[in-house]
MARDRENTOR-27034 format. One record per residue (C-alpha): residue number from 0; x negated, y, z. Coordinates in steps of 0.2 Angstrom, whole numbers, always signed. Each point is the difference from the previous one (the first is absolute). Example, Ala and Ser with C-alpha at 12.3 -4.5 7.8 and 13.67 -1.06 7.14 Angstrom:
node resi->0; X->-62; Y->-22; Z->+39
node resi->1; X->-6; Y->+17; Z->-3
! end
This chain:
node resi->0; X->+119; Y->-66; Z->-97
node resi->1; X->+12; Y->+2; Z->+13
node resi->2; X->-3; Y->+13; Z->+14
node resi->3; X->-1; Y->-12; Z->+15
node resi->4; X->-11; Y->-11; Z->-9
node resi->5; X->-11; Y->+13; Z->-5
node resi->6; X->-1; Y->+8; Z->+18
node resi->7; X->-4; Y->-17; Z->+8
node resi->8; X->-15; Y->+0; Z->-15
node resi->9; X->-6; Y->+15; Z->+6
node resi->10; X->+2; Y->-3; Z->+20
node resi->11; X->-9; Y->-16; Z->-3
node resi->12; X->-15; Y->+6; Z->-10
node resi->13; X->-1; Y->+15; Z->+13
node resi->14; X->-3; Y->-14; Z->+14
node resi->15; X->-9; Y->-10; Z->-12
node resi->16; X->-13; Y->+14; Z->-3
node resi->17; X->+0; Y->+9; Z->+18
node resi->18; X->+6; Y->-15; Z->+12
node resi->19; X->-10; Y->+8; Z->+15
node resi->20; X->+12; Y->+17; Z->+7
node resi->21; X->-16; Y->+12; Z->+0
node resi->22; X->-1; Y->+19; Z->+4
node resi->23; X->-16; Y->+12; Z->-5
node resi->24; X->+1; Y->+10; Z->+15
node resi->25; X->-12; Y->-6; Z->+13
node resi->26; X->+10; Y->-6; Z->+19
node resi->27; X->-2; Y->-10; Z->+12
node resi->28; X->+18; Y->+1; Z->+10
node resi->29; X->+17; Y->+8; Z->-3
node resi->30; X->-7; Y->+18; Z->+9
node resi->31; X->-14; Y->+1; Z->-12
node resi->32; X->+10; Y->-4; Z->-15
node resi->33; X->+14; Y->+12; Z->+4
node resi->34; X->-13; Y->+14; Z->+2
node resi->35; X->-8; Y->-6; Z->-16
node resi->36; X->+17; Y->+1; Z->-10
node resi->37; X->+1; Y->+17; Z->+6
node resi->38; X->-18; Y->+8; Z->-4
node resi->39; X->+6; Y->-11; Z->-18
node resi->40; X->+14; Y->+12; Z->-5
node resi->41; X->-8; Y->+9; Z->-16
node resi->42; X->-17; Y->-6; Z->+5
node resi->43; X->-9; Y->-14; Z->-10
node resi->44; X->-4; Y->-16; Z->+10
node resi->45; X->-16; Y->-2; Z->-3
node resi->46; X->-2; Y->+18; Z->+11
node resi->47; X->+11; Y->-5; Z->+13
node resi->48; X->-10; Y->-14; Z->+3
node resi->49; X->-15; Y->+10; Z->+0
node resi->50; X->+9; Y->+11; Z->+14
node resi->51; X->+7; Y->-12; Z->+9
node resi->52; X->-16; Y->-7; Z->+2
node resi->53; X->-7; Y->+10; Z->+12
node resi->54; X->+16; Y->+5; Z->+8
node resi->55; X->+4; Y->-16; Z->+7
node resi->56; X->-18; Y->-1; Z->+6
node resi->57; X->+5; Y->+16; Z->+10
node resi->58; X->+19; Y->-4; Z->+5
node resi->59; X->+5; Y->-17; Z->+4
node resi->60; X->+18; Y->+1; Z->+5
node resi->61; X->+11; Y->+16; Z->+2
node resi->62; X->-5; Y->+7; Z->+14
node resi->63; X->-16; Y->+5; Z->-7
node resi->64; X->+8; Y->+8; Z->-12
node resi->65; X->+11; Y->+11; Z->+13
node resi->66; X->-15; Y->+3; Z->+11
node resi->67; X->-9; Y->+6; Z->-18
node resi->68; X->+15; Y->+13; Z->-6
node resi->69; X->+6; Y->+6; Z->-13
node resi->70; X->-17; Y->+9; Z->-4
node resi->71; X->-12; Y->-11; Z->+0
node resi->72; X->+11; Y->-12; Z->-11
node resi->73; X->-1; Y->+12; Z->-13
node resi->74; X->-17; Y->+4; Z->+0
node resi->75; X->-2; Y->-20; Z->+1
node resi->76; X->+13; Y->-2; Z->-14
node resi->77; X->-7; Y->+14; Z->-12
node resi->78; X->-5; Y->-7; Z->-15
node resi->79; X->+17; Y->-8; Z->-2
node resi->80; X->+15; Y->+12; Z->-7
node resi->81; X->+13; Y->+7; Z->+10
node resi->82; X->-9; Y->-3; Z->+14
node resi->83; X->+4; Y->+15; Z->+10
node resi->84; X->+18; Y->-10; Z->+0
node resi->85; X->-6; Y->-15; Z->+1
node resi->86; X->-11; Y->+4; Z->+17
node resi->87; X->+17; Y->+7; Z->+8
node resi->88; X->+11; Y->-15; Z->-6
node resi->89; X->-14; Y->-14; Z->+4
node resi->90; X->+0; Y->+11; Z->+19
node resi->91; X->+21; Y->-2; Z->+0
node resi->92; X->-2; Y->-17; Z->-5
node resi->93; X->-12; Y->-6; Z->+13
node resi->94; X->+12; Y->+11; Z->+15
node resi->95; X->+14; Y->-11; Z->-4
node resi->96; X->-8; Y->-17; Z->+1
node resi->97; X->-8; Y->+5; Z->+15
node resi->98; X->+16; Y->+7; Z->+7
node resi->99; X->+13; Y->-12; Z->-7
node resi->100; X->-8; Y->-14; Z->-5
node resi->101; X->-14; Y->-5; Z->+12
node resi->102; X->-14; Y->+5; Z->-12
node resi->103; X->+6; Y->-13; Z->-14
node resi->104; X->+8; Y->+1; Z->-17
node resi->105; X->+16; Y->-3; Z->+0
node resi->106; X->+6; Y->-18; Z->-11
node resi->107; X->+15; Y->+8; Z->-8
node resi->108; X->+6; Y->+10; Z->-14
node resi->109; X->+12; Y->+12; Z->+12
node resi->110; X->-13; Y->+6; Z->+12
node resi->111; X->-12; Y->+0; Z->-15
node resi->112; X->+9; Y->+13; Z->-9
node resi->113; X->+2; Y->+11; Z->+16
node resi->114; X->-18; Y->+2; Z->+3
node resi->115; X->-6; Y->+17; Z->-12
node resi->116; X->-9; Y->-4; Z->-14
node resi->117; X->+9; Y->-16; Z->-4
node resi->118; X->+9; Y->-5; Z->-14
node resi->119; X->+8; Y->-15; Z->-6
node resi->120; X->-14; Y->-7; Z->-10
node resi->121; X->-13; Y->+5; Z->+15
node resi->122; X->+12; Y->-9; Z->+11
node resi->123; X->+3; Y->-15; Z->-11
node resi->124; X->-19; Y->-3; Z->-4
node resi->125; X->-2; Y->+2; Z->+19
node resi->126; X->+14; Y->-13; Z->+3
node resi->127; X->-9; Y->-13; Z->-13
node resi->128; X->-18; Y->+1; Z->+2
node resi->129; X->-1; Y->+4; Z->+17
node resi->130; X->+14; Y->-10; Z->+8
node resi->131; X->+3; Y->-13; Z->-13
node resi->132; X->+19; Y->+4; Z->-1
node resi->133; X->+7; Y->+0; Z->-21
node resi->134; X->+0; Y->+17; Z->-6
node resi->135; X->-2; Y->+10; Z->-16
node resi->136; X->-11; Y->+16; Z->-2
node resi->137; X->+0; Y->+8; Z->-17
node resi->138; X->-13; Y->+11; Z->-2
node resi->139; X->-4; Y->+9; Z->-16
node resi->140; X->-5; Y->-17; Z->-8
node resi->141; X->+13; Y->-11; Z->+5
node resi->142; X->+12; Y->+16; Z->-7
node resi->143; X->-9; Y->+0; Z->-17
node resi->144; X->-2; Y->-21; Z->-3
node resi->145; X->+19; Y->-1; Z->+6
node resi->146; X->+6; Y->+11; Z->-15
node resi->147; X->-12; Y->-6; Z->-13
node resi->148; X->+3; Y->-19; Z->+5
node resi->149; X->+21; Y->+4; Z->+0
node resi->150; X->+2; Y->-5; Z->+18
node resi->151; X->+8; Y->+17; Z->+3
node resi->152; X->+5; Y->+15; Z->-10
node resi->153; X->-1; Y->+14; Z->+14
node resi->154; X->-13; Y->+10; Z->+6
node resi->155; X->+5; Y->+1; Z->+18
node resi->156; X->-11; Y->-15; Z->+11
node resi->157; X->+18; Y->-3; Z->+11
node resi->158; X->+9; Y->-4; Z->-17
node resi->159; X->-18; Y->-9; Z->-5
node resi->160; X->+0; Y->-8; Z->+15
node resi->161; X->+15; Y->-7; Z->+0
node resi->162; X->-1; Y->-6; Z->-19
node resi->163; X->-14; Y->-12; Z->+8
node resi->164; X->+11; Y->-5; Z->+12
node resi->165; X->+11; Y->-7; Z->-12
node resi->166; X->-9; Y->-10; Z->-11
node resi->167; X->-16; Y->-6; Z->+14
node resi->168; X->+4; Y->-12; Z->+13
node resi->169; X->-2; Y->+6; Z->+16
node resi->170; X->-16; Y->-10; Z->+7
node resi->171; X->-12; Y->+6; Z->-15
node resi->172; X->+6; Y->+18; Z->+1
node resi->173; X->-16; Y->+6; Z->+7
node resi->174; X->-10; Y->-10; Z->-13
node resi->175; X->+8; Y->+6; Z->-11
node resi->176; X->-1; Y->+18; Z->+2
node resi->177; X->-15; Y->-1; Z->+4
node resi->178; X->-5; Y->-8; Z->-17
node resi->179; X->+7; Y->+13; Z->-8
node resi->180; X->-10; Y->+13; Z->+8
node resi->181; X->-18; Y->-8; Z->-2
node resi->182; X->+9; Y->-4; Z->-19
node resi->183; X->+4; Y->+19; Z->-4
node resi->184; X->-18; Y->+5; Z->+8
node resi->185; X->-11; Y->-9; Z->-11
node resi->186; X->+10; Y->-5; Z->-15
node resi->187; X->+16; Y->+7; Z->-3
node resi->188; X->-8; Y->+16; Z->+3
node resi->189; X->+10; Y->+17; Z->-1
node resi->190; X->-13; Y->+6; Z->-15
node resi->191; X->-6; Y->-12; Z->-10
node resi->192; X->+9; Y->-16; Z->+6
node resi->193; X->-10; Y->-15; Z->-6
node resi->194; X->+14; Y->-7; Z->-10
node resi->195; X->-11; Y->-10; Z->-10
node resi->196; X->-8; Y->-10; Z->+15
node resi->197; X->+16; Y->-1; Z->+9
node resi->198; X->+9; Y->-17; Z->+5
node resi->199; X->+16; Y->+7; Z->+0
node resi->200; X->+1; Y->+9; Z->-18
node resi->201; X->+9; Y->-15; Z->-10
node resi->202; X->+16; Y->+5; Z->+10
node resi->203; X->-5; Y->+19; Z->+6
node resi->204; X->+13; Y->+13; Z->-9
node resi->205; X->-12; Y->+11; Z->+0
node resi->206; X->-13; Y->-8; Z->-8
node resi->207; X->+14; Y->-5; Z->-15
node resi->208; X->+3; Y->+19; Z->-2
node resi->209; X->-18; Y->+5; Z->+1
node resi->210; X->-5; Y->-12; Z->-11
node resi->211; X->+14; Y->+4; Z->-13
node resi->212; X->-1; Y->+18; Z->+1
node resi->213; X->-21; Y->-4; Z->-8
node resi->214; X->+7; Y->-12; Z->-15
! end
């Protein structure tokens, strides 16, 4: 099988099987999500949610966070990890928008990636569940299902990134990406992928070797 033909196999099963771009964080606008996306960094979602909770019971926008401080972030933050760092970046964070920005979230990946904190696959999650705009994030999952499907070869997200670019259109980018994300969660799992039960394993390379390597 050719490699366009397989890639568009894959691209349209992904959408086939996750047409609806869905995130497990819990948000209600772009400020909460760009907070949540930052208490996520090595923290599982299913406790940021838990966090997040009650912090955007207590702190609506970013003024409340400022008026708050750095301290009483932490100690609200505490159960998630790093988060005496996270405290002091959420607190630089929230200073910028207020100064620069008029208290909202910038739609763009420029003034994303200035803000501390923020890296491209914060910035480009930001820029396509919270604005709408196409963008790729590769997270740890998108990482792992891009190398065993063969989309990329590399192990850096810019270099992933891009190898989606090549081979996705444009306007199912953030489906797409995000199919891959709920894909590697829950079935292309990094230990114990469910091979067996997986709609993509008659043309996964992965697959083909693991199931090889046990004959």
């Amino acid at each position: 099988m050719e490699q366009s033909n397989k890639h568009e196999i894959i691209i349209n099963r992904i959408i086939e099987h996750y047409p609806t771009p869905k995130l497990d964080l819990d948000y209600k606008n772009a400020f909460e999500l760009l907070i949540a996306l930052m208490l996520s960094a090595r923290c599982t979602d299913k406790l940021t949610n838990k966090i997040t909770k009650e912090l955007f019971h207590k702190f609506k926008a970013p003024e409340d966070f400022i008026k708050a401080g750095i301290d009483r972030i932490n100690k609200e933050i505490s159960s998630c990890s790093m988060h005496n760092t996270k405290a002091k970046r959420i607190f630089e964070v929230c200073k910028i928008l207020t100064e620069k920005y008029s208290s909202t979230v910038p739609n763009n990946l420029e003034e994303l990636l200035k803000l501390p904190g923020v890296a491209r696959k914060t910035a480009n999650i930001l820029l396509s569940f919270a604005f709408g705009i196409p963008a790729i994030g590769v997270d740890t999952h998108v990482r792992r299902v891009s190398n065993r499907l063969g989309i990329s070869s590399s192990e850096k997200a810019d270099k992933i990134e891009e190898d989606i670019k090549k081979i996705c259109p444009k306007k199912e980018w953030i489906r797409f990406y995000s199919g891959l994300t709920l894909f590697g969660r829950y079935i292309c799992r990094s230990k114990n992928p469910k091979c067996t039960e997986c709609f993509l394993n008659d043309i996964c390379q992965y697959y083909k070797k693991e199931h090889e390597s046990q004959n």
